[in-house]
C-alpha positions as CSV (number, residue, x, y, z in Angstrom):
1,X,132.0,199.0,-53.0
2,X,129.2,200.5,-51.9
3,X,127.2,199.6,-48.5
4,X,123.7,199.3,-48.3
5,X,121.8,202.2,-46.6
6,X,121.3,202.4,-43.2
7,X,120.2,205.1,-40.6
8,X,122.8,207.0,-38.6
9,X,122.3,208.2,-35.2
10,X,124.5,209.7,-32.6
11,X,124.9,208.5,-28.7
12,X,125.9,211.0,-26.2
13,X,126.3,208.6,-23.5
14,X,126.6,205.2,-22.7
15,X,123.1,204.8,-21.5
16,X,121.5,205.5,-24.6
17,X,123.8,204.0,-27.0
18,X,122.9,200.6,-25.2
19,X,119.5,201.6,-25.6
20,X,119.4,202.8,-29.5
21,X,121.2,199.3,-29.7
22,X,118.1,197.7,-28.1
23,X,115.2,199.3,-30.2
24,X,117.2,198.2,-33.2
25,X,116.5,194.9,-32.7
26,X,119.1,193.3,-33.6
27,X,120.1,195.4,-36.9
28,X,122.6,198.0,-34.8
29,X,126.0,198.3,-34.7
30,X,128.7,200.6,-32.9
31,X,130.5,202.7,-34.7
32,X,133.7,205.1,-33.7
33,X,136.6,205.4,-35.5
34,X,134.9,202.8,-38.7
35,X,138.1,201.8,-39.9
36,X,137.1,198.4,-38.9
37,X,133.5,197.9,-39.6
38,X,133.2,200.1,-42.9
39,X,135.6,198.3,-45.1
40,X,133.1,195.1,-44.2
41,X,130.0,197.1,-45.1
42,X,131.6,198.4,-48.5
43,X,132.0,194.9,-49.3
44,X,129.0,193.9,-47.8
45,X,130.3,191.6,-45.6
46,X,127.7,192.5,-43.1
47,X,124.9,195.0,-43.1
48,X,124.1,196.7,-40.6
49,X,120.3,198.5,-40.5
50,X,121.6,201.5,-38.1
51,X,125.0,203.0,-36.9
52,X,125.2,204.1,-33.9
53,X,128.2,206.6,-33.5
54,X,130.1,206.6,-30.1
55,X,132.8,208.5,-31.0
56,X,131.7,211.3,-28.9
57,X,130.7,209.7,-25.6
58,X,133.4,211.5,-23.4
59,X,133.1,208.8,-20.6
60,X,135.0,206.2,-23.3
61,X,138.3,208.5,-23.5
62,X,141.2,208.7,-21.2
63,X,144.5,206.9,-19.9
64,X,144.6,206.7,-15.8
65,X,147.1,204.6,-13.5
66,X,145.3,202.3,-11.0
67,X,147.4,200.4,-8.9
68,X,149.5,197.8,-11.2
69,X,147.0,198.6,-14.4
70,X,147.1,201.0,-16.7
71,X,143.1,201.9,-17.6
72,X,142.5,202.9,-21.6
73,X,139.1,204.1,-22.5
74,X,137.9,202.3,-25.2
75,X,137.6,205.7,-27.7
76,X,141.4,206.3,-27.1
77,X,143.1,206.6,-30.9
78,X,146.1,204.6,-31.8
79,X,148.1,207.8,-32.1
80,X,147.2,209.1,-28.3
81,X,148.0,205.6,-27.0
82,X,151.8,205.8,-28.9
83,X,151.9,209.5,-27.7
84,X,150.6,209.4,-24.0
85,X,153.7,209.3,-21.4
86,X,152.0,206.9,-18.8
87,X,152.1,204.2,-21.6
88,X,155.2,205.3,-22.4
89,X,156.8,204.9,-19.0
90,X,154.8,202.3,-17.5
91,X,154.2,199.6,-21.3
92,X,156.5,201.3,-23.9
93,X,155.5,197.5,-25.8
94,X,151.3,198.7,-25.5
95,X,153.0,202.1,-27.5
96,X,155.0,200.3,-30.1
97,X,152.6,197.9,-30.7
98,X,150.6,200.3,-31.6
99,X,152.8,202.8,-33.8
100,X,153.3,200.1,-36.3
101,X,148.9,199.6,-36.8
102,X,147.8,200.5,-39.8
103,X,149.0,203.9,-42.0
104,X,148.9,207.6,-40.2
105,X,145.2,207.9,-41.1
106,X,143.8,204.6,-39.2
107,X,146.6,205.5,-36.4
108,X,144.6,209.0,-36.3
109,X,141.2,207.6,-36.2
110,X,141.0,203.6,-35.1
111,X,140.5,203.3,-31.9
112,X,141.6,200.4,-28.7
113,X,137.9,199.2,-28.5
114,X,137.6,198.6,-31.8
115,X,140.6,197.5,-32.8
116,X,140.0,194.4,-29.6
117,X,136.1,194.6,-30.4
118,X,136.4,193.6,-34.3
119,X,138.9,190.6,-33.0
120,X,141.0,190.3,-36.3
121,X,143.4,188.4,-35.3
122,X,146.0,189.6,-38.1
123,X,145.3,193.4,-35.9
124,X,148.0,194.1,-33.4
125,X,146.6,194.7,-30.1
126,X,145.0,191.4,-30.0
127,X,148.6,189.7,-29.1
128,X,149.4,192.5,-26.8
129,X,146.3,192.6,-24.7
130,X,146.7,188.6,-23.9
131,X,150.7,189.3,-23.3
132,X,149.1,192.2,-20.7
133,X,146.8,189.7,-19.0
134,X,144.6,192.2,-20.3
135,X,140.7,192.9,-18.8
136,X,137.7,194.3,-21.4
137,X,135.5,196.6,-19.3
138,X,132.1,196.2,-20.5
139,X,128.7,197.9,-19.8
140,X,125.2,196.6,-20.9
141,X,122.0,196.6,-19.6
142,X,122.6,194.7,-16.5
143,X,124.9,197.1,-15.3
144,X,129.1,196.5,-15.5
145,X,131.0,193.2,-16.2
146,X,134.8,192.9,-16.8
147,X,135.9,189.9,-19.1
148,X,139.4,188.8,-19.8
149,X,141.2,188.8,-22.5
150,X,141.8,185.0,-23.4
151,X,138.0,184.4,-22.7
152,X,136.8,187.9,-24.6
153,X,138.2,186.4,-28.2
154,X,136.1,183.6,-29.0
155,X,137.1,183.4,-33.1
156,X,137.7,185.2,-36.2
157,X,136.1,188.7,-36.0
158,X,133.6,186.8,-32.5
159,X,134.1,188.0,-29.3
160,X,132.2,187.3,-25.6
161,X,131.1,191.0,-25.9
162,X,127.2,191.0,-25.4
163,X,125.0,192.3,-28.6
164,X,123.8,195.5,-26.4
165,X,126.5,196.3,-24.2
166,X,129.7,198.8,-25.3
167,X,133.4,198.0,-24.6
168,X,134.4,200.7,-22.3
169,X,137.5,200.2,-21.4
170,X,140.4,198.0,-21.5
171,X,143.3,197.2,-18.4
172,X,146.5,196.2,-18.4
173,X,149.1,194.7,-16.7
174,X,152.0,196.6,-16.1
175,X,154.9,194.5,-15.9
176,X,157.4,194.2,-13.2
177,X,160.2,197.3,-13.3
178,X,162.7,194.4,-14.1
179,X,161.0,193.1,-17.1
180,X,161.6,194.0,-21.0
181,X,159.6,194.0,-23.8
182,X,159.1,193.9,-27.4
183,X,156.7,193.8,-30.2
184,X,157.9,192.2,-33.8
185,X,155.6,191.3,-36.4
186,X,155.6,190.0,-39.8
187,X,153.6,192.3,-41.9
188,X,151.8,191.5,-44.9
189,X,153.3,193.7,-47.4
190,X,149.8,195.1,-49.0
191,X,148.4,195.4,-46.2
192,X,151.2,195.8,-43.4
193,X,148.5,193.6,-41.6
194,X,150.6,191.0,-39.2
195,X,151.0,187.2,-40.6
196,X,152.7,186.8,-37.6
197,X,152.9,188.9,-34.7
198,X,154.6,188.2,-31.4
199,X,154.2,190.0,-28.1
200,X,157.5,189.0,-25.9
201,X,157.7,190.3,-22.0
202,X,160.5,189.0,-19.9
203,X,162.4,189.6,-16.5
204,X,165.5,187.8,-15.1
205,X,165.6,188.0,-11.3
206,X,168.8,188.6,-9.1
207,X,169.7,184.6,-9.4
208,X,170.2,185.4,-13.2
209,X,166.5,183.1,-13.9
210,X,163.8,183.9,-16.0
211,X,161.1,184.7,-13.3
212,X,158.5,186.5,-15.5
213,X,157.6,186.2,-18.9
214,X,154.4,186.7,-21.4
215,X,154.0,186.0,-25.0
216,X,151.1,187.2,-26.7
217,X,150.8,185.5,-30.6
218,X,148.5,187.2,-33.3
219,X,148.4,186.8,-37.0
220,X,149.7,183.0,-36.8
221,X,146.2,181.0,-35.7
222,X,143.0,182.3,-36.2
223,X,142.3,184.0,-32.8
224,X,145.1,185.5,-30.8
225,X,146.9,183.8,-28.2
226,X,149.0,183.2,-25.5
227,X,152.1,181.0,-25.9
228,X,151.9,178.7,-22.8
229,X,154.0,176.1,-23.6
230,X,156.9,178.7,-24.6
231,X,156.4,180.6,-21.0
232,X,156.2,177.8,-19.3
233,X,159.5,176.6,-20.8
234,X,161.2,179.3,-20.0
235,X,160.1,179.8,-16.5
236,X,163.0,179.3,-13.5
237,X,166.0,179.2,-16.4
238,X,168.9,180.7,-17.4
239,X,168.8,182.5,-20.7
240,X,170.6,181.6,-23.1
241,X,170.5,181.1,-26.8
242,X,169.6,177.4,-26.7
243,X,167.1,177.4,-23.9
244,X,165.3,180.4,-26.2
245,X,165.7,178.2,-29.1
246,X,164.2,175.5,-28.1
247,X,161.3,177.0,-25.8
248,X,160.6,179.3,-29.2
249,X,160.4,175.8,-31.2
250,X,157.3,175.4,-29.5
251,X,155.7,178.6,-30.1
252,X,152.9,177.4,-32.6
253,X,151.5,174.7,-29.9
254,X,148.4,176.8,-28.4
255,X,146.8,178.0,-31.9
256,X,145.0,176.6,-34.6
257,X,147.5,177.8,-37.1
258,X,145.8,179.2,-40.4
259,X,146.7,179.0,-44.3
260,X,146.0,181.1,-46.6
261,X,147.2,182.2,-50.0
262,X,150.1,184.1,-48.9
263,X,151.3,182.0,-45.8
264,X,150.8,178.1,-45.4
265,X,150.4,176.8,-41.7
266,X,153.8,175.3,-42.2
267,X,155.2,179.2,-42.9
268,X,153.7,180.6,-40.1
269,X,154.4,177.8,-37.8
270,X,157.9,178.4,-38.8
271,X,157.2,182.5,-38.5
272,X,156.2,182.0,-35.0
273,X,158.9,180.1,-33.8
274,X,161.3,182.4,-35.9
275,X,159.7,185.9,-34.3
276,X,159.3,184.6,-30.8
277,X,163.1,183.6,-30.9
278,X,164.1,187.2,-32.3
279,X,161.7,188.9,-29.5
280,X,163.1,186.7,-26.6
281,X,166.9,186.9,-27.9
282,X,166.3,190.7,-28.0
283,X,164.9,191.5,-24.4
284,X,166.7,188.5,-22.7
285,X,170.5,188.6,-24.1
């Protein structure tokens, strides 16, 4: 597992890592952490002609409070997203999402952008970042652009983020005081990878209704996604253990569930339905 050669240059800001990515004509990619992109260049699975490393573009790091958003800077590791207090006090689910990516090496060195960049949709923060109502910062040559996140993943490992332009940073939502949250996942025992992940975030309001939830779905379909029908379902009721039955009996509808030969779509239908039940039984009774 060896890639093919390439040449390796570093970026020391924004403005010329979009414009190494231009003169490469095409044969550039972004490189920071690498725990995404190298395993596919070992195996080939795409081969890139230059790197060009990020990692120490100091405008990319950082975790600020603006208004009802928390702002992550796309070079932020795993391990100082878990670790930082604001994301503690303000999305403790953003934080335990991701203390369970990966092993203590990727958690050291992956980073948010490109985790959400690579757009696995058996990664993690995927789920989250739809759950969050989550917006992609991005910067190119034409200046700045935010995306969201349900139009930023378009399919497996495809995003809406433009050749030339670097995820910068990433915002989200942060839920009303009221409201609890929770992040479950089926992991794939080799590679603790989620077959099914679920992203749950619910309040009950002083009549004793359901008057916010989210649920974010990763793993399950082939990109991430949010589970409408279930929200929807549950908006305006009571909670109880049937009504989260049967609004979690529907938690498969949005997604092109996958197969593969682990999980068939029938076990992760029945996985998603399963794990958004657990999520919503544990946050809302």
């Amino acid at each position: 597992m060896i890639p093919n050669s390439f040449e390796y240059v570093q970026a020391g800001s924004i403005e010329e890592a979009i414009r190494l990515m231009q003169e490469s004509g095409g044969e550039g990619k972004f490189i920071a952490g690498g725990h995404s992109l190298v395993p596919l260049m070992k195996f080939r699975l795409t081969n890139p002609g230059k790197l060009i490393d990020i990692s120490q573009i100091t405008d990319l790091r950082g975790i600020r409070k603006e208004g009802n958003r928390l702002v992550v800077g796309a070079l932020t590791t795993h391990k100082q997203l878990y670790q930082d207090e604001l994301v503690k006090q303000n999305i403790p689910v953003l934080a335990e999402a991701a203390r369970t990516i990966g092993d203590m090496q990727v958690r050291n060195r992956g980073t948010v952008g490109g985790n959400l960049a690579h757009a696995d949709s058996a990664a993690d923060l995927p789920g989250v970042a739809l759950a969050l109502d989550a917006f992609m910062e991005v910067q190119g040559e034409d200046g700045k652009e935010s995306l969201d996140a349900e139009g930023f993943f378009l399919g497996p490992l495809v995003t809406a983020l433009p050749e030339t332009s670097v995820l910068a940073s990433v915002s989200f939502l942060i839920p009303p005081a009221h409201a609890k949250s929770v992040y479950l996942k089926y992991a794939h025992p080799a590679s603790g990878y989620a077959v099914v992940g679920v992203c749950a975030i619910a309040g009950v309001g002083q009549d004793g209704r359901i008057d916010f939830v989210r649920i974010g779905i990763n793993g399950a379909a082939d990109i991430a996604y949010r589970a409408t029908s279930v929200e929807q379902a549950l908006l305006g009721e009571i909670p109880t253990a049937d009504t989260i039955r049967l609004a979690s009996a529907l938690a498969a509808n949005e997604g092109e569930i996958g197969s593969d030969l682990f999980a068939s779509e029938e076990y992760r239908r029945h996985l998603a339905s399963v794990y958004t039940q657990r999520a919503l039984t544990q946050i809302l009774l």
